[in-house]
DRENDO-1510 file (C-alpha; in Angstrom, 1 decimal, always signed):
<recs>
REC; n; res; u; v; w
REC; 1; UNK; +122.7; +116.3; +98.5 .
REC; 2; UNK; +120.3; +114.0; +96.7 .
REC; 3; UNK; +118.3; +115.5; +94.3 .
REC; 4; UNK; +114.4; +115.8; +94.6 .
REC; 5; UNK; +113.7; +114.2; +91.5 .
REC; 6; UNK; +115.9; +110.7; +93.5 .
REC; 7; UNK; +114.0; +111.8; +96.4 .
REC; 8; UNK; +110.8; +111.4; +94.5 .
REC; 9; UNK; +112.0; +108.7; +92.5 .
REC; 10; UNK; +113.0; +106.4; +95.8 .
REC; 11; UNK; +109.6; +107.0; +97.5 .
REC; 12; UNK; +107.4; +105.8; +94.2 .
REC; 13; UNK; +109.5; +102.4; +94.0 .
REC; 14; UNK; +108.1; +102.2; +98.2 .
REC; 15; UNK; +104.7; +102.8; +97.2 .
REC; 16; UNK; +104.4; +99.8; +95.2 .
REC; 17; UNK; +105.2; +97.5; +98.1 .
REC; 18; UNK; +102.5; +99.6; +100.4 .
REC; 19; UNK; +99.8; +99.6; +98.1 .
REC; 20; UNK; +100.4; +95.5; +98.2 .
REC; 21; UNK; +100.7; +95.7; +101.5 .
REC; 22; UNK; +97.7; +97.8; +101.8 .
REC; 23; UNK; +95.5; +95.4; +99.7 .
REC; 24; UNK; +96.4; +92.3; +101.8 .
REC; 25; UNK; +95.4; +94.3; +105.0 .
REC; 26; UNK; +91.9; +95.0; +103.2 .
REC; 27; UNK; +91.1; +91.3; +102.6 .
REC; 28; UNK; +92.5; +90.4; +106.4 .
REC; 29; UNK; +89.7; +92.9; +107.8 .
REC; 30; UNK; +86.8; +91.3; +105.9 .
REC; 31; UNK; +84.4; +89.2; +107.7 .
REC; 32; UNK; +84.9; +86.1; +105.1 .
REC; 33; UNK; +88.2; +84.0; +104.9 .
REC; 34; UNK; +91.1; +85.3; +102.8 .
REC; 35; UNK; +91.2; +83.9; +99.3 .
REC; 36; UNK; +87.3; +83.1; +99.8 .
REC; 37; UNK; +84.6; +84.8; +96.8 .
REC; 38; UNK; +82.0; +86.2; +97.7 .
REC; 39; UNK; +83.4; +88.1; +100.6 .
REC; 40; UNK; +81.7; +90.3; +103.0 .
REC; 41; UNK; +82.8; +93.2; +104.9 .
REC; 42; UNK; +79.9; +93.3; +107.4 .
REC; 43; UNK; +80.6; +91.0; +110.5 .
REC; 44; UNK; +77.3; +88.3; +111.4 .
REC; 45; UNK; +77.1; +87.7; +115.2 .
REC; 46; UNK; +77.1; +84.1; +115.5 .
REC; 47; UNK; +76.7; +81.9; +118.1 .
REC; 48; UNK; +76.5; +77.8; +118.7 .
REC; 49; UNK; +75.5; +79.0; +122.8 .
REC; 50; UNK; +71.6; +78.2; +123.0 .
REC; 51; UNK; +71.7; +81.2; +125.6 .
REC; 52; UNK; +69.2; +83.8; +124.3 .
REC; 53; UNK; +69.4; +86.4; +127.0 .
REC; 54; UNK; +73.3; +86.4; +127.2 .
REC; 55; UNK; +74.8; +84.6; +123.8 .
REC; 56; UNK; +78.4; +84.2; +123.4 .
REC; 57; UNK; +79.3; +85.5; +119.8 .
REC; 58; UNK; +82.4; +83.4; +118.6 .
REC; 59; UNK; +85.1; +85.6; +117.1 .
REC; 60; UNK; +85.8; +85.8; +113.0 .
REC; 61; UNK; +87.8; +82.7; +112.4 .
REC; 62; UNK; +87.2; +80.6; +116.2 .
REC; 63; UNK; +88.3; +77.4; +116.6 .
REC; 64; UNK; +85.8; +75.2; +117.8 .
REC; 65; UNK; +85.9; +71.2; +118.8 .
REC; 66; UNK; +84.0; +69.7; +116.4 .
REC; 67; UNK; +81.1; +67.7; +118.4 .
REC; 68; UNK; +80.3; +71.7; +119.7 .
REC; 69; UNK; +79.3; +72.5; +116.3 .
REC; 70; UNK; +76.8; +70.0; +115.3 .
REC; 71; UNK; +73.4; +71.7; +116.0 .
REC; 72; UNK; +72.9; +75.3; +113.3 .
REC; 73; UNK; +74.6; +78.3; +114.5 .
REC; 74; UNK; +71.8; +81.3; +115.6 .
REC; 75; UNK; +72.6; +84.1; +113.9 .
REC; 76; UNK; +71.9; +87.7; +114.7 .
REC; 77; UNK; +71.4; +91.0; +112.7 .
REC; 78; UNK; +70.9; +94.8; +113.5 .
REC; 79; UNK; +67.4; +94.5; +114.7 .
REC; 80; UNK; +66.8; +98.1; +113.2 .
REC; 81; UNK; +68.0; +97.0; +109.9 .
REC; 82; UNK; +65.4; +95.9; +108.2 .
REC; 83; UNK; +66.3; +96.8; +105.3 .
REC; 84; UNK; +69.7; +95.3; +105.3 .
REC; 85; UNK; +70.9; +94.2; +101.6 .
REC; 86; UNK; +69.3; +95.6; +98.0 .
REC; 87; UNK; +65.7; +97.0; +98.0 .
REC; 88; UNK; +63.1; +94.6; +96.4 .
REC; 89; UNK; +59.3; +95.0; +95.6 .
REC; 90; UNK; +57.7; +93.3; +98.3 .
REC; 91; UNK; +56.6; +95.1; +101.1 .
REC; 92; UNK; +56.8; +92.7; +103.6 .
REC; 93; UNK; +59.7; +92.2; +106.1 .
REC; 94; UNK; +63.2; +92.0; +104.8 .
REC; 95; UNK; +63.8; +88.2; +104.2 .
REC; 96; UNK; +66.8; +86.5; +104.1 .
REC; 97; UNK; +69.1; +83.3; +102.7 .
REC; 98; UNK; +71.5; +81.6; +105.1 .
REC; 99; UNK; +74.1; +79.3; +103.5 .
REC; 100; UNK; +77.1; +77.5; +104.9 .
REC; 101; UNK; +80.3; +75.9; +102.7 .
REC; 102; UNK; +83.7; +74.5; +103.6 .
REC; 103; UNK; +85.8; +74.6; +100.8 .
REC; 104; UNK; +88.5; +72.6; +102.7 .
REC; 105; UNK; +86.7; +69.0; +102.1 .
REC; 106; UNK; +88.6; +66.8; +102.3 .
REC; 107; UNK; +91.3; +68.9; +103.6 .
REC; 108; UNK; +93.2; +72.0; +103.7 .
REC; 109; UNK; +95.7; +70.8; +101.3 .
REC; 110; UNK; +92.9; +69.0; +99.4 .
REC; 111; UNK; +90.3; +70.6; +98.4 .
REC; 112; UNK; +89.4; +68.3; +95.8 .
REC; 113; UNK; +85.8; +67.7; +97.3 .
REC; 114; UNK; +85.2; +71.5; +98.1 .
REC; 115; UNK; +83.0; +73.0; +98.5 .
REC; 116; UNK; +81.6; +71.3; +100.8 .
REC; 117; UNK; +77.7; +72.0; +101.2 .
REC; 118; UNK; +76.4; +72.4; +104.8 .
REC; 119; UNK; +73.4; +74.7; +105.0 .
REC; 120; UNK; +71.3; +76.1; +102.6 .
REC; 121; UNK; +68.4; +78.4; +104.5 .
REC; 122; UNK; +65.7; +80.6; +102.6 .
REC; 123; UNK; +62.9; +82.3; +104.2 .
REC; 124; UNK; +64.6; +84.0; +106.9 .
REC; 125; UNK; +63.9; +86.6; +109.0 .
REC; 126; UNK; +64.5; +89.2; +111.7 .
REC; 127; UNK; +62.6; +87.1; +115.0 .
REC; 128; UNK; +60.1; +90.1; +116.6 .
REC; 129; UNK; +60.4; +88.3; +119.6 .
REC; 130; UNK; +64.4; +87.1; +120.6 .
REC; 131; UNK; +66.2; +90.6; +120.7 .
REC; 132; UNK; +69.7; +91.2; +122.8 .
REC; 133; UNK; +71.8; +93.9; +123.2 .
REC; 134; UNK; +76.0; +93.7; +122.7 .
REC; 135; UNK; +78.5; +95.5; +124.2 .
REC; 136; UNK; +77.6; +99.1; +122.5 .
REC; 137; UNK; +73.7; +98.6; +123.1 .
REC; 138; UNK; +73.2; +98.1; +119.9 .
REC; 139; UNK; +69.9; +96.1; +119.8 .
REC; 140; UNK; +69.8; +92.6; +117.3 .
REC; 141; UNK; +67.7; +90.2; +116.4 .
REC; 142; UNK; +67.7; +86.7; +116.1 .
REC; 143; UNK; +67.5; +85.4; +112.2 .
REC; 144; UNK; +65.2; +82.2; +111.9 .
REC; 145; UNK; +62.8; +80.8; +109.4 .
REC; 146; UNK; +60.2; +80.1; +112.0 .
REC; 147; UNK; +58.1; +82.9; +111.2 .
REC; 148; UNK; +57.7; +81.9; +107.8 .
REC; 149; UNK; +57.8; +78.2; +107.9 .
REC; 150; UNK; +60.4; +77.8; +105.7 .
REC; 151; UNK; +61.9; +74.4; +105.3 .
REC; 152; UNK; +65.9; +74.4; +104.4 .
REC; 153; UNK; +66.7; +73.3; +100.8 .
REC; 154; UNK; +69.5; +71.8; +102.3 .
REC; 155; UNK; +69.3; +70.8; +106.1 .
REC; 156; UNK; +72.0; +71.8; +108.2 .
REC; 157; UNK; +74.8; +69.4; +108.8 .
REC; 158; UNK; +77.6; +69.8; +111.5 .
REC; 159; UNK; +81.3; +69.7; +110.5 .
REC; 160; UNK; +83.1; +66.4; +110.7 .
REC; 161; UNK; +86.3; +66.8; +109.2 .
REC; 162; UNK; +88.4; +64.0; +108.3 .
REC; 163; UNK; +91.5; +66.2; +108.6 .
REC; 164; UNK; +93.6; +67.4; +111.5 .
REC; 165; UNK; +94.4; +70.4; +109.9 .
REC; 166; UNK; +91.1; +73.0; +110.7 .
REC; 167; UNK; +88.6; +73.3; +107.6 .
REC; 168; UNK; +86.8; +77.0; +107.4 .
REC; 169; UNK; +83.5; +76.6; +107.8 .
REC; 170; UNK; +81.8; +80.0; +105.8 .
REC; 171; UNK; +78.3; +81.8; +107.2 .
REC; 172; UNK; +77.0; +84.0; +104.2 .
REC; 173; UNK; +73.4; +86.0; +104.6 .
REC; 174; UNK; +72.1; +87.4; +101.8 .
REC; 175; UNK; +69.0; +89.6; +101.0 .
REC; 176; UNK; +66.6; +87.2; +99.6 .
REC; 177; UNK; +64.9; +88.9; +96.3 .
REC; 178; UNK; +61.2; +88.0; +96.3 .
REC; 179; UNK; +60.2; +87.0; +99.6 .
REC; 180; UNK; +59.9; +83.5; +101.7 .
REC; 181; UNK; +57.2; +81.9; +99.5 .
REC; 182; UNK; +59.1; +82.9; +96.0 .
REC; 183; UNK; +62.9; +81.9; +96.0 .
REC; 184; UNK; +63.3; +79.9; +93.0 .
REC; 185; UNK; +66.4; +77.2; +93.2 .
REC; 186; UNK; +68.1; +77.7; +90.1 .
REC; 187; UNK; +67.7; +74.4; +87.9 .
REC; 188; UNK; +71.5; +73.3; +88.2 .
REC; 189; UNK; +71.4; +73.3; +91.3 .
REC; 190; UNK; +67.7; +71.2; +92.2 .
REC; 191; UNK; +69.7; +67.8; +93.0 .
REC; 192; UNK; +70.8; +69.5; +95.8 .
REC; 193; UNK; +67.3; +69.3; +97.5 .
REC; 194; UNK; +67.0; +67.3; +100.7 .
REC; 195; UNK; +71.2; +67.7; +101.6 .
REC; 196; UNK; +72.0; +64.3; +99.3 .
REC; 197; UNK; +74.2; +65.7; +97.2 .
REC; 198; UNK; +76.6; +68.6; +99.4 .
REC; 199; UNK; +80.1; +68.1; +97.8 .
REC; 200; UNK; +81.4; +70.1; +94.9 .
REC; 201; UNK; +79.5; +72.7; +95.3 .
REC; 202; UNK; +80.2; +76.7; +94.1 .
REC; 203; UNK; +79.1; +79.4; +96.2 .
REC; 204; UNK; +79.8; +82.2; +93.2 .
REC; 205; UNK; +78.2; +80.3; +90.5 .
REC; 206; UNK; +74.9; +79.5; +93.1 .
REC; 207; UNK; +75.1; +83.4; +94.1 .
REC; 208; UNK; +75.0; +84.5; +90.5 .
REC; 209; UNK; +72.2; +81.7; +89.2 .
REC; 210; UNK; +70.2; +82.8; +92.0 .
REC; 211; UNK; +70.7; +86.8; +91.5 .
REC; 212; UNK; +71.2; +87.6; +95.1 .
REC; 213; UNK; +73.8; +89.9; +94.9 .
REC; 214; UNK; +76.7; +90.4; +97.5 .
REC; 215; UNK; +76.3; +88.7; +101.0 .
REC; 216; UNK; +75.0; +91.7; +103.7 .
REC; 217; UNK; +77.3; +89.9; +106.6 .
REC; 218; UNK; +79.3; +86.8; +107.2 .
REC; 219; UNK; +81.2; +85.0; +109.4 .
REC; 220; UNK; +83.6; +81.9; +109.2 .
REC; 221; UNK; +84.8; +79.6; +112.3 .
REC; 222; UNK; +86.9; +76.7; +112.1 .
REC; 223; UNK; +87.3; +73.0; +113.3 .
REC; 224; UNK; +90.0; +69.7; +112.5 .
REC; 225; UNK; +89.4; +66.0; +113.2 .
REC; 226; UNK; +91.0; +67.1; +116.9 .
REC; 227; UNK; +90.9; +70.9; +117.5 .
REC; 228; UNK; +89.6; +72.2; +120.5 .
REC; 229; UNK; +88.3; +75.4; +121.4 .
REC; 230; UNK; +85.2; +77.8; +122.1 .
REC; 231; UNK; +85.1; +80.0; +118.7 .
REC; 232; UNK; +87.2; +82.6; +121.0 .
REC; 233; UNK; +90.1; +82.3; +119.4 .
REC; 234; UNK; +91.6; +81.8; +116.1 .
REC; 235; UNK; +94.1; +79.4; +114.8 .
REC; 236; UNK; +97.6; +80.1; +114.8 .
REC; 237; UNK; +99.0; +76.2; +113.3 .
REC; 238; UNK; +100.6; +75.6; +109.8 .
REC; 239; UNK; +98.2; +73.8; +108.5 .
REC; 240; UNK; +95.5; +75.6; +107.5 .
REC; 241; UNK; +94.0; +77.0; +104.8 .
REC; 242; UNK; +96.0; +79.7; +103.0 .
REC; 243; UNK; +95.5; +83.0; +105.1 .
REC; 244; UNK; +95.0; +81.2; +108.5 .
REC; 245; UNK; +97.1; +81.3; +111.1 .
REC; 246; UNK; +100.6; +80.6; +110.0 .
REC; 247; UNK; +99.7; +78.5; +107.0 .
REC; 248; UNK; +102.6; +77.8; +104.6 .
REC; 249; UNK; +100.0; +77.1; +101.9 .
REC; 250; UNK; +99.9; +79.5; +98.7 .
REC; 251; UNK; +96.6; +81.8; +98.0 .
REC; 252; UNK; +95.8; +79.7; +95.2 .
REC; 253; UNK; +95.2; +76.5; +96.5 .
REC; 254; UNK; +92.5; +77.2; +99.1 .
REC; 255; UNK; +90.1; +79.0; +97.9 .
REC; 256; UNK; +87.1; +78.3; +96.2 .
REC; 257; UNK; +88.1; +74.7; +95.1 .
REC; 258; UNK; +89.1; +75.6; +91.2 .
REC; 259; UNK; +87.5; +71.8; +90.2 .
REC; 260; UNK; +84.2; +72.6; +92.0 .
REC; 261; UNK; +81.3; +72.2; +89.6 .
REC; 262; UNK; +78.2; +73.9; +89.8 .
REC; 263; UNK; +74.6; +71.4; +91.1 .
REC; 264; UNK; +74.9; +68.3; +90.6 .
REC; 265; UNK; +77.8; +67.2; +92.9 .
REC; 266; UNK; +78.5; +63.5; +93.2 .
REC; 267; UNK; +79.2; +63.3; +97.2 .
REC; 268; UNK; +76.8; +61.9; +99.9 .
REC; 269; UNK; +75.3; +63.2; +102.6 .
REC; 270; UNK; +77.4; +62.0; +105.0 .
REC; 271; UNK; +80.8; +63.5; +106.2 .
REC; 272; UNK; +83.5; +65.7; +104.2 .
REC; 273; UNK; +84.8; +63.0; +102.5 .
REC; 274; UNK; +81.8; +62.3; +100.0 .
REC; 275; UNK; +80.9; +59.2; +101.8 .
REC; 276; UNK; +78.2; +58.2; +104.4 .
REC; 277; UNK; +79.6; +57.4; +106.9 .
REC; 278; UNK; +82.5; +82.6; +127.3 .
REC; 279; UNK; +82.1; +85.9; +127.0 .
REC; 280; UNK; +78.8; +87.8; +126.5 .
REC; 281; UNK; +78.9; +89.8; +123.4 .
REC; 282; UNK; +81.1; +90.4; +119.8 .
REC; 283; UNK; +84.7; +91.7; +121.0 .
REC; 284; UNK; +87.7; +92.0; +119.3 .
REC; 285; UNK; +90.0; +89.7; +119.3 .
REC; 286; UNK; +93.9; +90.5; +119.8 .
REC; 287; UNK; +94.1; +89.2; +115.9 .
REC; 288; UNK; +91.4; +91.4; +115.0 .
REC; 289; UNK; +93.1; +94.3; +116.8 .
REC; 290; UNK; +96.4; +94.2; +115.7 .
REC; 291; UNK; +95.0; +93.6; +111.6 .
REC; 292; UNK; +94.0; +97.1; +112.7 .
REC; 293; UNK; +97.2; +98.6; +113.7 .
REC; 294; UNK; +99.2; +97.3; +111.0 .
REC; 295; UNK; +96.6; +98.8; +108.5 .
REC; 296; UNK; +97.0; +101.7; +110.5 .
REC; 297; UNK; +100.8; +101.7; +110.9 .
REC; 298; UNK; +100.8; +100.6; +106.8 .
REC; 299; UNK; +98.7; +104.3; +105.7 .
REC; 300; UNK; +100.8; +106.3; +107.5 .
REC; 301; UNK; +103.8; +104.8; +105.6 .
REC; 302; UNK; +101.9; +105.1; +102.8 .
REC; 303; UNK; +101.3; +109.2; +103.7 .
REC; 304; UNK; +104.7; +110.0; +104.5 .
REC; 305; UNK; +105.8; +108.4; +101.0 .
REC; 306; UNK; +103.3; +110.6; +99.3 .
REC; 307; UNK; +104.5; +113.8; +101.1 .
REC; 308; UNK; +108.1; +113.0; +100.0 .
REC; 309; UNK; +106.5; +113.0; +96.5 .
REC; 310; UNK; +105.1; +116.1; +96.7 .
</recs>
């Protein structure tokens, strides 16, 4: 009969593969790609469907056709969250940044122009007067810089990937620090103004410059030279970006682009190349669901090999 000390023995040499196992299932529930910094664990309802009353919230990781993408995204928050994100001093609404990235420029197995800069928003806030309800009633708000007449730093620009494999395109909100009138653009990064210079850009160096802490919700969908799609599914191809679908590409390569340099950037304005050139509220999605139950399925492993420990 085996010993308990073998017992014991065998079960901590099959923890080591669950607690990997576990850690990969953490990064596949968050709201941001795998392999992407800064991450986000809160999901943001997003939408490219100008319907108000009724919008149609694409799914974490949709695949969209591209021309369906070319006008911003409206984005939505807990409309009695306020507060959402680090406290500040000002006593006025909560305000908040909106930026957009694809680190996939020119293409997944490429990322030599990433990140790609698409949308850089400040000013924005909770709209008092486009509320909606999702599936669970919970009441949200519509996130726009109209009531503060905010310009964008950098206007948004829709995805035109040169690529047939499908580029991530990255939704981050943050908590804006000091209010609409009082966001300060870090100096690296003031040839960015106006959307002339979008390649190269680093989301973690821009986050940290501008002290705005970790993203309160984010989102990601997804779109190739010749996808197709409504954002209400995700991608299941081999040519993604490591993490996506069935990609064969290693977690290192995909990222944040390692060669991306911090404000200046050198690309145009123009594509992703550096030149000129249904449903009615946030479900799950049958990825989403079964991430779950393998996390689920992976702690009870991970319980019964700590009883046989004990």
């Amino acid at each position: 009969m085996p010993s308990r000390h073998s017992s014991s023995h065998g079960a901590s040499l099959l923890l080591l593969p669950l607690l990997l196992l576990l850690s990969v299932a953490g990064t596949a529930l968050a709201q941001t790609p795998p392999f992407f910094e800064p991450s986000a664990s809160e999901r943001l309802l997003a939408t490219f469907d100008q319907n108000n009353t009724d919008p149609f919230f694409f799914v974490p990781g949709g695949v969209f056709a591209v021309n369906a993408t070319q006008d911003a995204p409206q984005i939505y928050l807990p409309a009695n969250r306020t507060t959402l994100g680090p406290p500040t001093n000002s006593t006025l609404p909560a305000t908040y940044l909106i930026l957009m990235v694809d680190p996939d420029a020119p293409s997944p197995q490429n990322t030599s122009l990433g990140e790609f800069l698409h949308w850089l928003q400040p000013g924005a806030r909770l709209s008092r007067s486009t509320e909606t309800q999702t599936a669970n009633d919970t009441a949200i708000s519509l996130l726009s810089a109209s009531d503060t007449g905010t310009e964008a730093i950098v206007p948004y620009q829709g995805p035109a990937p040169p690529s047939v494999g499908p580029h991530r395109y990255i939704v981050l909100v943050f908590r804006q620090p000091d209010g609409p009138a009082n966001f300060s653009l870090p100096a690296d990064y003031d040839a960015r103004r106006g959307g002339q210079n979008r390649t190269l850009f680093n989301a973690t160096d821009f986050v940290q410059k501008a002290s705005l802490g970790e993203p309160v919700a984010a989102t990601f969908f997804l779109a190739g030279e010749k996808t197709t799609g409504n954002g209400s599914e995700t991608y299941y191809g081999t040519d993604a970006a490591a993490g996506i679908g069935n990609s064969s590409l290693g977690g290192g390569g995909s990222g944040n682009a390692t060669n991306s340099s911090t404000g200046g950037g050198s690309g145009g304005a123009g594509g992703e190349t550096g030149m000129t050139g249904p449903g009615t509220a946030p479900t799950d999605s049958g990825a989403q669901r079964r991430e779950r139950l393998g996390l689920g399925a992976l702690i009870g492993a991970l319980a019964g090999a700590l009883w046989l420990i004990g």
